[in-house]
ZALUMGU-765526 format. One line per field, with one value per residue: y, z, x of N, C-alpha, C, O in turn; chain. Coordinates in nm, 4 decimals. Atoms other than C-alpha are relative to their C-alpha. Layout:
<atoms>
n_north <- [Y  ...]
n_up <- [Z  ...]
n_east <- [X  ...]
ca_north <- [Y  ...]
ca_up <- [Z  ...]
ca_east <- [X  ...]
c_north <- [Y  ...]
c_up <- [Z  ...]
c_east <- [X  ...]
o_north <- [Y  ...]
o_up <- [Z  ...]
o_east <- [X  ...]
ronu <- [A  ...]
</atoms>
This chain:
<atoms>
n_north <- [-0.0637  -0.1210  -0.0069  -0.0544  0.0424  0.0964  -0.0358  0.0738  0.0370  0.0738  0.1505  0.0253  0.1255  0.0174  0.1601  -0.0060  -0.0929  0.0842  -0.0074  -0.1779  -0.0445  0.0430  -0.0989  -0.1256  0.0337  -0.0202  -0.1494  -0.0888  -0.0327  0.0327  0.1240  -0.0460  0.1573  0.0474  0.0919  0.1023  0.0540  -0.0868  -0.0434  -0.0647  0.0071  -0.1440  -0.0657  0.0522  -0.1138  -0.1782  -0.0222  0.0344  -0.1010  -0.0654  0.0176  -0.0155  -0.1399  -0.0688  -0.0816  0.0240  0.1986  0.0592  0.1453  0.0284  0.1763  0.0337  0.1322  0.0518  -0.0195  -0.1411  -0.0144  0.1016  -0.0681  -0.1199  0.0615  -0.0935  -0.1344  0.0007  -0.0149  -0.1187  -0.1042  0.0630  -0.0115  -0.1032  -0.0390  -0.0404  0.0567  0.0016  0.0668  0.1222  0.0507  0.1916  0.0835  0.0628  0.0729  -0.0524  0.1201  0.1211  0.0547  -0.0385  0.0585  0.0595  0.1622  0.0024  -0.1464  -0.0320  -0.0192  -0.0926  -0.1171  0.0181  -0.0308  -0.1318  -0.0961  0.0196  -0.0757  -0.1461  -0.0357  0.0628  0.1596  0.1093  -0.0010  0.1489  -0.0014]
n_up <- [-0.0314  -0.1270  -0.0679  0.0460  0.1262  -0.0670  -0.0493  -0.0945  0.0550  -0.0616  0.0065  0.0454  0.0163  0.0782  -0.0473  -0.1303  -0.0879  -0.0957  0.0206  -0.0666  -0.1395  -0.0391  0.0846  -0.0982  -0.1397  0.0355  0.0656  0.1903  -0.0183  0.0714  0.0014  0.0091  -0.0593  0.0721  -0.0565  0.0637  0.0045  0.1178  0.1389  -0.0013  0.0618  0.0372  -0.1076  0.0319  0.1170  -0.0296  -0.1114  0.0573  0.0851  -0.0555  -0.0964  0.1265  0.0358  -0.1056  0.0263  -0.1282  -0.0384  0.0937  0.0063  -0.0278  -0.0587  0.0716  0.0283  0.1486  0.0456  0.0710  0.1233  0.0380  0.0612  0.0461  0.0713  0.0763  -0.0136  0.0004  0.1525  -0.0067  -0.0542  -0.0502  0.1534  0.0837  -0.0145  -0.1321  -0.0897  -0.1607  -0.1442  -0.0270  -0.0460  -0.0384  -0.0095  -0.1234  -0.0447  -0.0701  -0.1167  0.0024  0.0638  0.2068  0.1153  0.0591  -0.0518  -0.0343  -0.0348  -0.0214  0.1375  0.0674  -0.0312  0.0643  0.1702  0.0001  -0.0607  0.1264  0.1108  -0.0462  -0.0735  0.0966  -0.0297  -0.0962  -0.0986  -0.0719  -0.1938]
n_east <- [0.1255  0.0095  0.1057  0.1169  0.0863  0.0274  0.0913  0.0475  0.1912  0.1192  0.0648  0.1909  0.0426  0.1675  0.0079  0.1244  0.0277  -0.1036  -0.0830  -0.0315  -0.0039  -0.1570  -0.0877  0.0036  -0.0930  -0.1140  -0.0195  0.0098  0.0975  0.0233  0.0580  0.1851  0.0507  0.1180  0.0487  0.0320  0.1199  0.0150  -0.0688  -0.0651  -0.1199  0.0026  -0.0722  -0.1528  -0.1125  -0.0023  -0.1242  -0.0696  -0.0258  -0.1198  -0.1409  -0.0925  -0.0055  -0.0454  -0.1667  -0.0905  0.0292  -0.0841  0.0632  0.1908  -0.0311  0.1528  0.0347  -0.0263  0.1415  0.0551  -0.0766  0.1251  0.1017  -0.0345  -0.1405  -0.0096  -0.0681  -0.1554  -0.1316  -0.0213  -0.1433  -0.1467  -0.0962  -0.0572  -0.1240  -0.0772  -0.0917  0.0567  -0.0307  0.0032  0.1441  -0.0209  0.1150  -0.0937  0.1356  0.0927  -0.0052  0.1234  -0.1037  -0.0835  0.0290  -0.1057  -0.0104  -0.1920  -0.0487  -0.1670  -0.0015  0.0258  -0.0700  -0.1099  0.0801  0.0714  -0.1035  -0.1078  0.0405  -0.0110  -0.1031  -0.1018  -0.0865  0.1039  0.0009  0.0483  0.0370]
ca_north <- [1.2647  1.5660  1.6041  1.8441  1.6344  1.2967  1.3905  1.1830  1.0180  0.9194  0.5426  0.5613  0.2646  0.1771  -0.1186  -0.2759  -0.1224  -0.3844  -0.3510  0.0560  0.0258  -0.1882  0.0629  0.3579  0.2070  0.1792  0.5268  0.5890  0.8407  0.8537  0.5872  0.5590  0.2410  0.0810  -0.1459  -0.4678  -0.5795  -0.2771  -0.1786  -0.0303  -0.0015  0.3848  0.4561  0.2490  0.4399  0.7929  0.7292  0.5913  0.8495  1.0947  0.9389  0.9037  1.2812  1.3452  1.4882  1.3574  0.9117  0.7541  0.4044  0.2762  -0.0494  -0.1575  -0.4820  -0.7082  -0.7207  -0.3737  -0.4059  -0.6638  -0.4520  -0.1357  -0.3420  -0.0913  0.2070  0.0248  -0.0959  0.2349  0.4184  0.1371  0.1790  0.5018  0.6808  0.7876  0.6081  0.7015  0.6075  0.2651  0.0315  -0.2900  -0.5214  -0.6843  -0.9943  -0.9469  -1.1901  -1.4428  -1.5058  -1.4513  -1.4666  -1.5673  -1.9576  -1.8406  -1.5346  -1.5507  -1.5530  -1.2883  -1.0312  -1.1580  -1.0569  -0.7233  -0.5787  -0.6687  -0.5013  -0.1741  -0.1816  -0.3666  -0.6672  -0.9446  -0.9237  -1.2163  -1.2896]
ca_up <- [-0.2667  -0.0366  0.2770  0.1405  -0.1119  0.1306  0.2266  0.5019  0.3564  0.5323  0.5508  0.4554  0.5302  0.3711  0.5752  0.8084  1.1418  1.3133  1.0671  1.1179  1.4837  1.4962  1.2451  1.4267  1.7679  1.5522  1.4642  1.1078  1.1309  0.8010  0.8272  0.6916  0.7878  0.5721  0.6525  0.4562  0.4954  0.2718  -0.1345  -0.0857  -0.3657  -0.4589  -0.1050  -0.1670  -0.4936  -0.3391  -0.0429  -0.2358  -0.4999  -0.2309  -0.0571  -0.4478  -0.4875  -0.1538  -0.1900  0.1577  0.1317  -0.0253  0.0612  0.0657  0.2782  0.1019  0.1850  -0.0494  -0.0508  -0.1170  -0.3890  -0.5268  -0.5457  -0.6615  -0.8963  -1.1420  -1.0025  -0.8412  -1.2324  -1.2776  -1.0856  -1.0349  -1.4815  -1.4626  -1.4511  -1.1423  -0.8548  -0.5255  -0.3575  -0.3363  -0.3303  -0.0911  -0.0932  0.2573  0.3934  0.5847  0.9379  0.7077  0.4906  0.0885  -0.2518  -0.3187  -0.2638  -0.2530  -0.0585  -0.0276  -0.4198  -0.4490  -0.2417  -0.3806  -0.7519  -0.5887  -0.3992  -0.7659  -0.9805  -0.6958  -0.5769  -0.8771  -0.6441  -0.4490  -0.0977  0.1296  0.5084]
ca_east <- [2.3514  2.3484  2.1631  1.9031  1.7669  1.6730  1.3062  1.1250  0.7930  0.4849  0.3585  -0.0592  -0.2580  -0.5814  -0.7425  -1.0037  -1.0517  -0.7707  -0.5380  -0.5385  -0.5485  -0.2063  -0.0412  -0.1397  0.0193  0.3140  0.2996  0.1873  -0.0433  -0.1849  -0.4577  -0.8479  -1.0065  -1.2828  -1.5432  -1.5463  -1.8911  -1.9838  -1.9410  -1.6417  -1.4350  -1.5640  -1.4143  -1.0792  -0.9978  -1.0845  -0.8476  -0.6069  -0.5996  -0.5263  -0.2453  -0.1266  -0.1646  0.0018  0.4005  0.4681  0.3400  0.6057  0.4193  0.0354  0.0109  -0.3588  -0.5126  -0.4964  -0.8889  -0.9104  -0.6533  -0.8945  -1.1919  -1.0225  -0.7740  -0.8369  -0.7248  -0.4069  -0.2799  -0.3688  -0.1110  0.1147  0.1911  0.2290  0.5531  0.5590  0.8075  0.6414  0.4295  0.5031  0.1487  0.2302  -0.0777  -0.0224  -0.3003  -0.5840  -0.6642  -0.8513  -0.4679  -0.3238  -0.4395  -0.0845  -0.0237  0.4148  0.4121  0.8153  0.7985  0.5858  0.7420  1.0605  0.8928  0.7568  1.0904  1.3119  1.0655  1.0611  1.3701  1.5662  1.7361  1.6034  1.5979  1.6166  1.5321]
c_north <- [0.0830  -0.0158  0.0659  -0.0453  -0.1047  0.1340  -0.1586  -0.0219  -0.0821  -0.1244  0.0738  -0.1485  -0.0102  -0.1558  -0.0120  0.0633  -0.0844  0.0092  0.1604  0.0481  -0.0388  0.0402  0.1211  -0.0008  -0.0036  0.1072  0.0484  0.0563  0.0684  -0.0990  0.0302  -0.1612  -0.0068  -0.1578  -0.1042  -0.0205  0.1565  0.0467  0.0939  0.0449  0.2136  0.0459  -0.0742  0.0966  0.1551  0.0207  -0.0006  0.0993  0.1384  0.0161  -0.0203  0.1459  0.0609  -0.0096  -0.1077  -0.1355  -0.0576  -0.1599  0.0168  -0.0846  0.0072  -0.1580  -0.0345  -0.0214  0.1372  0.0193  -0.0686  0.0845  0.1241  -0.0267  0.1049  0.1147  -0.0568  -0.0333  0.1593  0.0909  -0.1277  -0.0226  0.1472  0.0678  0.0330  -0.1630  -0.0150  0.0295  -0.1594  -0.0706  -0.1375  -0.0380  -0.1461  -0.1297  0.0195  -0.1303  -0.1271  -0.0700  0.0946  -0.0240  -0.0787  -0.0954  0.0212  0.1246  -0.0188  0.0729  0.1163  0.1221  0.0029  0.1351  0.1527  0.0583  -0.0529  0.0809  0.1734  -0.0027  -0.0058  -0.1159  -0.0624  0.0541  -0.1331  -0.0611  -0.1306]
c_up <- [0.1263  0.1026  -0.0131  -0.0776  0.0187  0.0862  0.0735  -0.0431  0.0909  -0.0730  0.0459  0.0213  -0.0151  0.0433  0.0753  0.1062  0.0707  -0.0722  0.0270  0.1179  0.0137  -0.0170  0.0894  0.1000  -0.0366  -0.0227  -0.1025  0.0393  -0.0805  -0.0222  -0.0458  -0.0071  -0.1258  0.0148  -0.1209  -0.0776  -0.1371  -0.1304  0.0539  -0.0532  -0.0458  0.1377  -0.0172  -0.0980  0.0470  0.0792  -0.0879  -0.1077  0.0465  0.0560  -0.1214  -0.0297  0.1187  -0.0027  0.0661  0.0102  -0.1127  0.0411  0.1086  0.0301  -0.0921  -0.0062  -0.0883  -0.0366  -0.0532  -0.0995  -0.1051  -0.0652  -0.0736  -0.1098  -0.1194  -0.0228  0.0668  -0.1255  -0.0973  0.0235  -0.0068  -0.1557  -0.0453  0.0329  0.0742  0.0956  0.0817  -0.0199  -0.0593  -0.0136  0.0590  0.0481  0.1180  0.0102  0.0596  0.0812  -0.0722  -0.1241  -0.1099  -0.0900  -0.0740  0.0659  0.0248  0.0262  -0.0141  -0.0829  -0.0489  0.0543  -0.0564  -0.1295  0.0504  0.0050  -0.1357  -0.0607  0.1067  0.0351  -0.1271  0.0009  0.0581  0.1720  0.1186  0.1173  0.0319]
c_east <- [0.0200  -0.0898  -0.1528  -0.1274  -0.0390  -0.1579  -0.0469  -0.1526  -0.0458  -0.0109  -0.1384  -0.0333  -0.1771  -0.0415  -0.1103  0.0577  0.1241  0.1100  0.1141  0.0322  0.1448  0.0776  -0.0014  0.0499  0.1253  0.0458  -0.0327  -0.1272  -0.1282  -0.0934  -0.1439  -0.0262  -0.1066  -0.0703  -0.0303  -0.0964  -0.0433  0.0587  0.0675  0.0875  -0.0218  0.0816  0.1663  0.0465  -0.0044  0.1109  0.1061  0.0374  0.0561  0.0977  0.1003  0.0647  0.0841  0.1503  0.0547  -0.0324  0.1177  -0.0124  -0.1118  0.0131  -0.1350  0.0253  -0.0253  -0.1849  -0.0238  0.0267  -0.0482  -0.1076  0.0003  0.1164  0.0135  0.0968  0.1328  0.0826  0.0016  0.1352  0.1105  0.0441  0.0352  0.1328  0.0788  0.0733  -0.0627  -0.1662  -0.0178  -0.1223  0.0549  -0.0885  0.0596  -0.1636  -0.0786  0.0107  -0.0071  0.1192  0.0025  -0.0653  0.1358  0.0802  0.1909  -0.0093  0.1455  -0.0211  -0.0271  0.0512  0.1279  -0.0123  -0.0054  0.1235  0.0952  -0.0444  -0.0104  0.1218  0.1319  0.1057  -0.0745  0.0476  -0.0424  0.0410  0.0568]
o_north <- [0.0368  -0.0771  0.0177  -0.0002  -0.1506  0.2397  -0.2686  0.0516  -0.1783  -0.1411  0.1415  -0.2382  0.0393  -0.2604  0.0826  0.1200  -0.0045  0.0025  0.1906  0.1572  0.0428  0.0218  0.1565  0.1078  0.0309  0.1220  0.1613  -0.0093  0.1276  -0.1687  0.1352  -0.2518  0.0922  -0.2650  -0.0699  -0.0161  0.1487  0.0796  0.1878  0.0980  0.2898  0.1392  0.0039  0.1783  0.2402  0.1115  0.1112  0.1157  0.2051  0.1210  -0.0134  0.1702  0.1790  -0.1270  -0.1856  -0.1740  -0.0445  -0.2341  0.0728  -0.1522  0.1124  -0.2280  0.0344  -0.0225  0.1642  0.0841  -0.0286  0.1008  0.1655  0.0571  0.1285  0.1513  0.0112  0.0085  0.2006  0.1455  -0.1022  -0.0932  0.1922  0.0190  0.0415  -0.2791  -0.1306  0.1250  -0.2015  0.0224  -0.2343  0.0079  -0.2367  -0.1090  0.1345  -0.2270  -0.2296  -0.1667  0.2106  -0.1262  -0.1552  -0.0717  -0.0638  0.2087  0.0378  0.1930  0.1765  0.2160  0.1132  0.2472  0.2330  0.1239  -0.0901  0.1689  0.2774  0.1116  0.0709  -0.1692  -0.0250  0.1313  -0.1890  -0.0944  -0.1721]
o_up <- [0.2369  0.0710  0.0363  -0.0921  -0.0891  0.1481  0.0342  -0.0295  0.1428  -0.1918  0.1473  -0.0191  0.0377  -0.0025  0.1152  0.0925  0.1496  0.0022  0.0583  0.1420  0.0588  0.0544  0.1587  0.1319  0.0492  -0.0448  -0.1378  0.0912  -0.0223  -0.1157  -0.0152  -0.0555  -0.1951  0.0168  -0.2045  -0.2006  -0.2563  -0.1299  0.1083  0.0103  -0.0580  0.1179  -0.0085  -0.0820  0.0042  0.0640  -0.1245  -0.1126  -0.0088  0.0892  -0.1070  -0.0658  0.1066  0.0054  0.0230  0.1194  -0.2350  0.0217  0.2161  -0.0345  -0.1544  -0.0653  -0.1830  -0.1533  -0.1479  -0.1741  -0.2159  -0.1867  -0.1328  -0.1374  -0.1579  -0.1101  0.0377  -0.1424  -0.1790  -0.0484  -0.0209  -0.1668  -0.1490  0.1387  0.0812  0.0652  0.1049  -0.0914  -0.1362  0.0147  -0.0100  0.1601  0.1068  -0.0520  0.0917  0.0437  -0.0148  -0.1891  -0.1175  -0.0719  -0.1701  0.1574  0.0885  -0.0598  -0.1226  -0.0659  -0.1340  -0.0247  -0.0915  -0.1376  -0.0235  -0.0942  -0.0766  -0.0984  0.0409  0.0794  -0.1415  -0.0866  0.0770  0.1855  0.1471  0.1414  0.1478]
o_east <- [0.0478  -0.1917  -0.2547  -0.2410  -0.0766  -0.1462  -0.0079  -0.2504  0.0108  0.0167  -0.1554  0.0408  -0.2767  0.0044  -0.1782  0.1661  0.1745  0.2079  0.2293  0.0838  0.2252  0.1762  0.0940  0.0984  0.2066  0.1660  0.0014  -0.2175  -0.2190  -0.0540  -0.2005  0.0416  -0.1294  -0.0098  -0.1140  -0.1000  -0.0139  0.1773  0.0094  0.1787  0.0742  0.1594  0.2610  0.1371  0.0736  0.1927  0.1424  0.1593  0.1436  0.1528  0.2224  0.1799  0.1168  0.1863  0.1397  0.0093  0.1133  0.0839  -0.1336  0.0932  -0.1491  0.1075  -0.0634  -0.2239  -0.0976  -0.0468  -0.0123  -0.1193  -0.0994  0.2022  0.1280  0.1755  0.2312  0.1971  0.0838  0.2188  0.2301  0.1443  0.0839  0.1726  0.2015  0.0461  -0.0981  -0.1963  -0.1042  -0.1977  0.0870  -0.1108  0.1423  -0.2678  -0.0484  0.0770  0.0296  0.0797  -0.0378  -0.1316  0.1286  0.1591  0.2532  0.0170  0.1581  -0.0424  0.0383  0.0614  0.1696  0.0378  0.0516  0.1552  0.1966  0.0330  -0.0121  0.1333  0.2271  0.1740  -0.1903  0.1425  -0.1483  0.1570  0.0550]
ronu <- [A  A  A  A  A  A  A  A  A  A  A  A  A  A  A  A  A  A  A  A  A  A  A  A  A  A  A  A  A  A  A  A  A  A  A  A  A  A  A  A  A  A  A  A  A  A  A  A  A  A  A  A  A  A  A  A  A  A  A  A  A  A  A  A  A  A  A  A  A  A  A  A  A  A  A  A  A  A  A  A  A  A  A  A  A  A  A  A  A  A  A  A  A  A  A  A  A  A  A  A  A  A  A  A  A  A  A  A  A  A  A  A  A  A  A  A  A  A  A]
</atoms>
């Protein structure tokens, strides 16, 4: 693979207001916050649809609550053909829906990546 053909993709994050603030200190600058307490899943799939449509995100962090209320539109994109962007459904302060996180990131980074990966 040549140098020309390695492009540099944005990290997007779709989250409450604390998870956006910690990301953003990290640098991703890509971020739209959304407030919980409110129906928010018409605002989850809109964001989300344009950080899908966007060239330059080659990964969506999205709480796993959001991924929840918008579950739709992530089996949506995440069967269709495309590769990028990535969708990783991370926890929110209050924990997991998934009782073996290892497991399931295990499960996630095999089926995106194609091996296991292990810390």
């Amino acid at each position: 693979m040549n140098k020309s053909s390695v492009r540099n993709l944005e990290i997007a994050v779709i989250g409450d207001q604390e998870l956006v603030s910690v990301l953003q200190l990290a640098g991703i600058r890509k971020t739209h916050a959304i407030l919980i307490e409110r129906n928010a899943a018409e605002e989850v799939r809109s964001t989300l649809q344009e950080y899908v449509s966007d060239p330059d995100v080659g990964v969506v962090i999205l709480l796993e609550e959001f991924a929840d209320i918008a579950g739709d539109t992530v089996a949506r994109i995440r069967q269709s053909k495309s590769v990028l962007p990535v969708i990783v459904e991370v926890p929110s302060k209050h924990g997991t829906k998934h009782p073996d996180v290892v497991g399931y990131y295990k499960r996630f980074t095999r089926e995106f990546l194609g091996f296991e990966i292990e810390i």
